[in-house]
ROZA-325984 format. One line per field, with one value per residue: residue number from 1; residue in one letter; x, y, z of N, C-alpha, C in turn. Coordinates in steps of 0.05 Angstrom, whole numbers. Example, Ala and Ser with C-alpha at 12.3 -4.5 7.8 and 13.67 -1.06 7.14 Angstrom:
% ROZA-325984
k = (1  2) .
r = (a  s) .
n.X = (264  257) .
n.Y = (-114  -45) .
n.Z = (156  142) .
ca.X = (246  273) .
ca.Y = (-90  -21) .
ca.Z = (156  143) .
c.X = (264  258) .
c.Y = (-66  1) .
c.Z = (156  157) .
END
This chain:
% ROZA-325984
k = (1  2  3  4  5  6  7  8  9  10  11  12  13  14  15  16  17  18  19  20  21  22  23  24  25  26  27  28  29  30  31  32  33  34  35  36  37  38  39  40  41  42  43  44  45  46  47  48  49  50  51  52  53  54  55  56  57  58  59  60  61  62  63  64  65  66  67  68  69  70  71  72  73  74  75  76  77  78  79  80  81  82  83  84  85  86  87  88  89  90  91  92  93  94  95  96  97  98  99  100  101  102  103  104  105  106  107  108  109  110  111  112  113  114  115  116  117  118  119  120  121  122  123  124  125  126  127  128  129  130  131  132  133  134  135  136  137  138  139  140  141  142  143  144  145  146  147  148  149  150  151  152  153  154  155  156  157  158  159  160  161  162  163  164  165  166  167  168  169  170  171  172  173  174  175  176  177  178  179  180  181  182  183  184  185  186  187  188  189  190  191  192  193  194  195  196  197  198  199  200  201  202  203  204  205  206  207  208  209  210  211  212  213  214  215  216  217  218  219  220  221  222  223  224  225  226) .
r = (x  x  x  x  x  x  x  x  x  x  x  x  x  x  x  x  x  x  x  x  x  x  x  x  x  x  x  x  x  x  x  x  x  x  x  x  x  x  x  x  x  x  x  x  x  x  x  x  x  x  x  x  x  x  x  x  x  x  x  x  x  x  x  x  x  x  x  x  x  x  x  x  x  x  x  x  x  x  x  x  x  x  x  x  x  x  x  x  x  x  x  x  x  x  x  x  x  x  x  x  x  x  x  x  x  x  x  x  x  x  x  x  x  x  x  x  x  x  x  x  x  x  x  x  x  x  x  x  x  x  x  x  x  x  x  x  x  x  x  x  x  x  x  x  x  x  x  x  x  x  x  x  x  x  x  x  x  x  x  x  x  x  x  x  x  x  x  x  x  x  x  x  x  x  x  x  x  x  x  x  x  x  x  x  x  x  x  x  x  x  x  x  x  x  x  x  x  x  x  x  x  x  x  x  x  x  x  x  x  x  x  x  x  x  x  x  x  x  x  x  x  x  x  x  x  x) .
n.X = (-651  -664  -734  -719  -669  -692  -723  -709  -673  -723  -734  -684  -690  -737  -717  -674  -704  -733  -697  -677  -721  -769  -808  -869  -864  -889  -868  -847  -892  -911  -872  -874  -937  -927  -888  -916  -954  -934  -915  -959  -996  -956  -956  -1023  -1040  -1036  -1074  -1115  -1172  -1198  -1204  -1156  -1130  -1159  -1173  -1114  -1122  -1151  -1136  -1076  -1106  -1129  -1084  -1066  -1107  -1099  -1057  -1059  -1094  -1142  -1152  -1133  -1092  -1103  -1138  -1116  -1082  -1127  -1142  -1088  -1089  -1133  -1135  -1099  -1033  -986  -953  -929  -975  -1012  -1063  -1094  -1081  -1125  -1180  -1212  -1225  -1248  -1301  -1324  -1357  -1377  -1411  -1458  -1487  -1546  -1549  -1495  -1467  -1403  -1362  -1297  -1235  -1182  -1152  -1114  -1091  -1136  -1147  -1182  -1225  -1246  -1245  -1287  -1324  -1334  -1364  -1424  -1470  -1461  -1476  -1465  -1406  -1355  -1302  -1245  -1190  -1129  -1095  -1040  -998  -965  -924  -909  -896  -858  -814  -863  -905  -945  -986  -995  -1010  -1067  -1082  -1080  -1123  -1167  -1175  -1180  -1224  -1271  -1279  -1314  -1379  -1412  -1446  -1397  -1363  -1306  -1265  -1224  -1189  -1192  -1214  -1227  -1257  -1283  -1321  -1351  -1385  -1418  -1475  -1494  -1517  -1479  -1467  -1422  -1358  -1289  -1231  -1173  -1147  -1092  -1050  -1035  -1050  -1084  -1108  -1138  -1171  -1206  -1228  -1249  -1288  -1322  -1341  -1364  -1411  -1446  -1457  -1492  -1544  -1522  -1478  -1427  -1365  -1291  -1224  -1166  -1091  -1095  -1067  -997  -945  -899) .
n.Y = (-31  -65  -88  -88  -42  -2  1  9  56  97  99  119  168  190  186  226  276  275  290  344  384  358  326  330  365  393  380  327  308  309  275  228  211  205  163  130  123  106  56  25  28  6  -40  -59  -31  -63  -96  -73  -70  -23  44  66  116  141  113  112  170  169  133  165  217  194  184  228  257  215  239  295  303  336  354  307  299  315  284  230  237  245  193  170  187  170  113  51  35  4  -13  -6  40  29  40  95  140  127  145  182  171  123  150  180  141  112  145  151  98  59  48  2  -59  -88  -130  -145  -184  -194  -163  -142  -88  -61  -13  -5  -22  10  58  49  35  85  111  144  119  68  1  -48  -84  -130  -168  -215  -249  -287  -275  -290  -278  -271  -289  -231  -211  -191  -189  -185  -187  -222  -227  -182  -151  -173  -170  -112  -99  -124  -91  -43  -43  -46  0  24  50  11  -54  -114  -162  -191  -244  -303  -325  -370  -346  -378  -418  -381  -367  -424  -427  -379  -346  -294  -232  -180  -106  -82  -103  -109  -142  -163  -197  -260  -256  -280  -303  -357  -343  -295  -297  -333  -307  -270  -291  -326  -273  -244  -276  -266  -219  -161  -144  -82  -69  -54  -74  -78  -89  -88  -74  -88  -73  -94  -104  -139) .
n.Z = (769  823  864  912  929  904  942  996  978  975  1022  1054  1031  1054  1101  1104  1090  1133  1172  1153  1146  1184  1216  1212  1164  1104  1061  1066  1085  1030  1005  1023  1008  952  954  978  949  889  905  919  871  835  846  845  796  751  758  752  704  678  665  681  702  726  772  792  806  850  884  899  912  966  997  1000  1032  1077  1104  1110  1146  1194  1258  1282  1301  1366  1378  1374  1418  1453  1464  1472  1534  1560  1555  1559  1523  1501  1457  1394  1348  1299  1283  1285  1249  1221  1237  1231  1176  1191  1219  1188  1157  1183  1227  1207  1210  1239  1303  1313  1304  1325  1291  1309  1281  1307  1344  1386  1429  1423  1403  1357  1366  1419  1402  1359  1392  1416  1392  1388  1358  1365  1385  1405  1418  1390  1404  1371  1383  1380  1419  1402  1378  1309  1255  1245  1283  1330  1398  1426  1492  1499  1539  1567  1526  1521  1570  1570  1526  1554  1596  1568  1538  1589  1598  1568  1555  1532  1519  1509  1490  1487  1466  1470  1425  1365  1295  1256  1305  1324  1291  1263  1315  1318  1320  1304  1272  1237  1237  1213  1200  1221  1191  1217  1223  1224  1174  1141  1074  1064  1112  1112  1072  1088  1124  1109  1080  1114  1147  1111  1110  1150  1156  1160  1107  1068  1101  1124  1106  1136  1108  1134  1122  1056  1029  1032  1051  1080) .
ca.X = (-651  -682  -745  -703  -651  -714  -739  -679  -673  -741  -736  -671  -698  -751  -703  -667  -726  -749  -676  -677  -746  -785  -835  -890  -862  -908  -847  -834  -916  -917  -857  -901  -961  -913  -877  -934  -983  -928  -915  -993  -997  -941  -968  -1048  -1046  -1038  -1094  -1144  -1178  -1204  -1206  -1132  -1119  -1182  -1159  -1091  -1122  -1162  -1104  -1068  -1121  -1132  -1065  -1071  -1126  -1089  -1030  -1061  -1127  -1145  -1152  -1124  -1067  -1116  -1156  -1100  -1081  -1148  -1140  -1074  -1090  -1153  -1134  -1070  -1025  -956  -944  -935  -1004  -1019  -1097  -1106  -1087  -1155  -1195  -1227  -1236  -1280  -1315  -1335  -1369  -1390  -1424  -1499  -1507  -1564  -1538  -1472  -1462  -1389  -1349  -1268  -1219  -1152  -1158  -1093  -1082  -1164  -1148  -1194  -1242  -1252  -1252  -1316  -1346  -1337  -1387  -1448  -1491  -1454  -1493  -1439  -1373  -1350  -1272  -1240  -1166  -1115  -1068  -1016  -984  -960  -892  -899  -899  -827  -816  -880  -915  -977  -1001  -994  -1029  -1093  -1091  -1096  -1143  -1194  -1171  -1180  -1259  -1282  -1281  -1339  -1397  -1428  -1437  -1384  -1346  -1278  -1264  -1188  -1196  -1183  -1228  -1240  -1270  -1314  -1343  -1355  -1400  -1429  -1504  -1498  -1505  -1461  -1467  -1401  -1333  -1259  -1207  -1145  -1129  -1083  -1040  -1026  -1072  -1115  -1133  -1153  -1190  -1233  -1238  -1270  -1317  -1338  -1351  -1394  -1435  -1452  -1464  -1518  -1545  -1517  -1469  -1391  -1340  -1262  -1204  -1131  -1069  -1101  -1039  -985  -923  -889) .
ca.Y = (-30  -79  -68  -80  -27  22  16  25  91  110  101  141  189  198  199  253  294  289  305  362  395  358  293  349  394  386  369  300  282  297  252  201  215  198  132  99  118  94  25  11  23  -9  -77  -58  -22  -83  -118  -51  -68  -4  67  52  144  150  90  127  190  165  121  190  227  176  191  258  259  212  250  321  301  364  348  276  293  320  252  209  258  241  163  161  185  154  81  37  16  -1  -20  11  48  27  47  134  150  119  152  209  160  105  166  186  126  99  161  154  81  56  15  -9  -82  -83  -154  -143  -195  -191  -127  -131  -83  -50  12  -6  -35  35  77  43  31  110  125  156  96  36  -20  -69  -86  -161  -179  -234  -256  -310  -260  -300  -264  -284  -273  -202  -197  -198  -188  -175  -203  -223  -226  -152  -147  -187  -142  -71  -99  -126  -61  -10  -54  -44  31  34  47  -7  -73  -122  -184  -207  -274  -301  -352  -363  -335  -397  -421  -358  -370  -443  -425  -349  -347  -263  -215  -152  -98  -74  -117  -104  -158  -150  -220  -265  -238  -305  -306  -369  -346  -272  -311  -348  -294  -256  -309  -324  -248  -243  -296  -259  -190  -165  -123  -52  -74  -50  -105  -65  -99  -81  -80  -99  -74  -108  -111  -152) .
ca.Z = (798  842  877  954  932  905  973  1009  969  988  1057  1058  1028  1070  1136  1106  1085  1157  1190  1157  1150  1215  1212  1209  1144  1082  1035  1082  1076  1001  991  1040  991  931  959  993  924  887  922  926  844  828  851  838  773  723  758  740  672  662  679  703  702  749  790  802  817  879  903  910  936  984  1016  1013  1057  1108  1104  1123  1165  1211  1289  1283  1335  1392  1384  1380  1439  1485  1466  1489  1557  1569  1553  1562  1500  1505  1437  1367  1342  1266  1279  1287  1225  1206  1254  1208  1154  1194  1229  1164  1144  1203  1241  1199  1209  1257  1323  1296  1318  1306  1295  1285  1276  1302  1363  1398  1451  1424  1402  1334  1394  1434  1379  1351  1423  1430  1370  1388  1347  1366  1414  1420  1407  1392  1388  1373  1381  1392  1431  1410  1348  1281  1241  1240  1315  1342  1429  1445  1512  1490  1563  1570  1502  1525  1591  1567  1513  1564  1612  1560  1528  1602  1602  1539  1570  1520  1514  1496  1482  1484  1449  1462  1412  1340  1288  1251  1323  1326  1264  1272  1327  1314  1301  1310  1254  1250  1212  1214  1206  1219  1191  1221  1247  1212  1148  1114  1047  1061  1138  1106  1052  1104  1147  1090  1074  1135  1161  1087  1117  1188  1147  1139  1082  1067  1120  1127  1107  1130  1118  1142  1100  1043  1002  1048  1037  1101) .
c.X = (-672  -704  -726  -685  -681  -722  -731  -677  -696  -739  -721  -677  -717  -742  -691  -677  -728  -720  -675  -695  -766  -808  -856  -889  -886  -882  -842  -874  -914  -902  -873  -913  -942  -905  -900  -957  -970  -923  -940  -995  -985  -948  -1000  -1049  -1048  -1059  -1120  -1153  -1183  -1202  -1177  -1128  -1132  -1169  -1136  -1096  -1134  -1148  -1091  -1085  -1133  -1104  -1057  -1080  -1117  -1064  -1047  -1090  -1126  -1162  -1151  -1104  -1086  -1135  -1147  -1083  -1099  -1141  -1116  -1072  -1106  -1147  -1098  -1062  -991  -939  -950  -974  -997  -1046  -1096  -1104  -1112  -1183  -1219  -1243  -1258  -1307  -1340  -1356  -1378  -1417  -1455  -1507  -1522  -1553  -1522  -1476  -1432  -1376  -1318  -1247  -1191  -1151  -1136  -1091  -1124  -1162  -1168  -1218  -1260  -1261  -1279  -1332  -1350  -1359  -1403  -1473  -1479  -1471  -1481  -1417  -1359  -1313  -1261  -1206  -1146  -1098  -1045  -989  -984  -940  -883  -880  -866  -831  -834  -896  -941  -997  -1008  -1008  -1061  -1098  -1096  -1110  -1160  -1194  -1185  -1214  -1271  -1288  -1304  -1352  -1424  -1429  -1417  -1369  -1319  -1273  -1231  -1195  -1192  -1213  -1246  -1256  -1297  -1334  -1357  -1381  -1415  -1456  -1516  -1497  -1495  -1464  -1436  -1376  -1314  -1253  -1190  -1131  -1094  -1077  -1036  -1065  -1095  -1122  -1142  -1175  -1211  -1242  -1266  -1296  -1335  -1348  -1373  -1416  -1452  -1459  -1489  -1522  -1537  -1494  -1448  -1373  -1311  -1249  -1181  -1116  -1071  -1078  -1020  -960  -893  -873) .
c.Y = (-49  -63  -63  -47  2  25  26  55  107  118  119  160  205  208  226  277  309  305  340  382  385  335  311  367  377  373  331  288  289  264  233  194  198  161  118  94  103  66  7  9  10  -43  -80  -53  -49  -100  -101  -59  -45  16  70  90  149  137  111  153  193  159  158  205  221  184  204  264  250  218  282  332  324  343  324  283  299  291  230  213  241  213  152  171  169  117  72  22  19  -12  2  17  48  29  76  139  146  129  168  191  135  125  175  172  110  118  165  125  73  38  2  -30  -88  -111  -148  -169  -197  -161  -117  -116  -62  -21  21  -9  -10  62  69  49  64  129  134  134  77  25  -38  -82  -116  -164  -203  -239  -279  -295  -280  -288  -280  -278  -257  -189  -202  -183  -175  -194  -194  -221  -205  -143  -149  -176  -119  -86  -105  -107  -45  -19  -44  -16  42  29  36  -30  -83  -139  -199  -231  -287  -326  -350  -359  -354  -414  -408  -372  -399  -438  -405  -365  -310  -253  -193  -137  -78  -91  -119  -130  -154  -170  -230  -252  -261  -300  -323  -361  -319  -280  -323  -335  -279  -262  -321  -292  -240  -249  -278  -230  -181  -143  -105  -42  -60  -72  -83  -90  -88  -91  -96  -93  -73  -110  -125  -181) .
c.Z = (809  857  911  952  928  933  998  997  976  1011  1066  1064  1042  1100  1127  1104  1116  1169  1182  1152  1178  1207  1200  1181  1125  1052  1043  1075  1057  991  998  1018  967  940  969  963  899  891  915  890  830  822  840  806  749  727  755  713  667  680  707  714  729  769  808  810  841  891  914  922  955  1006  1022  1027  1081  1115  1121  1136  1190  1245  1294  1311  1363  1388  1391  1417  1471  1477  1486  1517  1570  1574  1556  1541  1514  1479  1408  1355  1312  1269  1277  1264  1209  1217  1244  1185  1164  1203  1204  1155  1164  1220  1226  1195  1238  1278  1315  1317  1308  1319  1291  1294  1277  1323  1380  1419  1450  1414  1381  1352  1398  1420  1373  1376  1433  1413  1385  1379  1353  1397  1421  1401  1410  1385  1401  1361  1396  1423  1431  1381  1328  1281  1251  1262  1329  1379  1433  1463  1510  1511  1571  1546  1510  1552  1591  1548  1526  1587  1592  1551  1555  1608  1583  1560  1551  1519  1490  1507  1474  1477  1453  1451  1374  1321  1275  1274  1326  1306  1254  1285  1337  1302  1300  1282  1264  1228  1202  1222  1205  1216  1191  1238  1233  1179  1118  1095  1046  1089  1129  1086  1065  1132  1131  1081  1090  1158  1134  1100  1133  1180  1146  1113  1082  1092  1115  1132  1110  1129  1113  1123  1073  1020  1022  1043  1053  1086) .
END
């Protein structure tokens, strides 16, 4: 079996799960838990040298956790009243897990790469320790991006940044520009611009640079599969 037809059968499977148990049952996120921890190992596992059992047992309990995170919908809840999106949300589900690891460092200075309509943006800027909030984007898409009006993108994102009651920076410009002409450190940095291989590669290496010690390097879709 090919992998296209395996994933076609996943996917199925997954619609029919939900039609007839409910997006919300626990049989529809295990399968989730299963196909997405599958998928991700599939492609990772042969590049583990060692401790491949352990490996695979975090992967899964990794998606366990963002499969049955406790008061994620009332958050995703207050976001979407407070702020203006109009486009698909691929950030909440992560909400618990930056909170986690972000909520004990000192004055976050946060840089991210790629912010779209901000929803990665607002979320940080709503910490409790953050002092300012830097993003930087072309607003003009990539590939991925099919009918969306980038102008309405780059409006609720500098609509919804003006509502932090912290400083911050909007950038419409490309990343390799930023970083060209950045003399700021950050200690905290989302990449989530460009998907192609060498502009994630020189996003990477140029947000190293601008780090500072003991810092937070994220990056997005690092197991990808577009």
């Amino acid at each position: 079996m090919t992998s296209l037809k395996r994933g076609v059968k996943l996917i199925l499977m997954k619609k029919i799960l939900i039609f007839l148990f409910g997006h919300q049952s626990k049989i529809v996120k295990y399968w989730s838990i299963f196909k997405d921890s599958y998928r991700m190992l599939k492609v990772i596992l042969p590049l583990v040298k060692s401790n491949k059992l352990e490996f695979c047992f975090k992967i899964i309990k990794s998606h366990n956790y963002l499969k049955f995170q406790s008061n994620l919908n009332n958050k995703k809840k207050n976001f979407k009243n407070k702020y203006q999106f109009n486009y698909d949300d691929w950030f909440s589900n992560n909400m618990n897990v930056w909170e986690y690891y972000l909520k004990n460092l000192k004055e976050i200075k946060y840089l991210e790469i790629g912010s779209f309509e901000g929803r990665s943006a607002v979320f940080v800027g709503e910490l409790n320790n953050v002092k300012e909030v830097t993003c930087v984007d072309t607003f003009e898409g990539s590939d991925e991006h099919n009918n969306i009006n980038f102008d309405l993108v780059y409006k609720n994102c500098s609509k919804n940044l003006k509502k932090l009651n912290i400083s911050y920076n909007l950038i419409k410009n490309s990343s390799h520009n930023f970083f060209q002409i950045n003399d700021n450190k950050f200690n905290v940095i989302y990449i989530d611009g460009s998907h192609f291989y060498k502009d994630v590669k020189k996003d990477f290496i140029n947000s190293m640079s601008c780090l500072v010690e003991g810092g937070i390097l994220i990056c997005d879709v690092f197991f990808w599969f577009f």
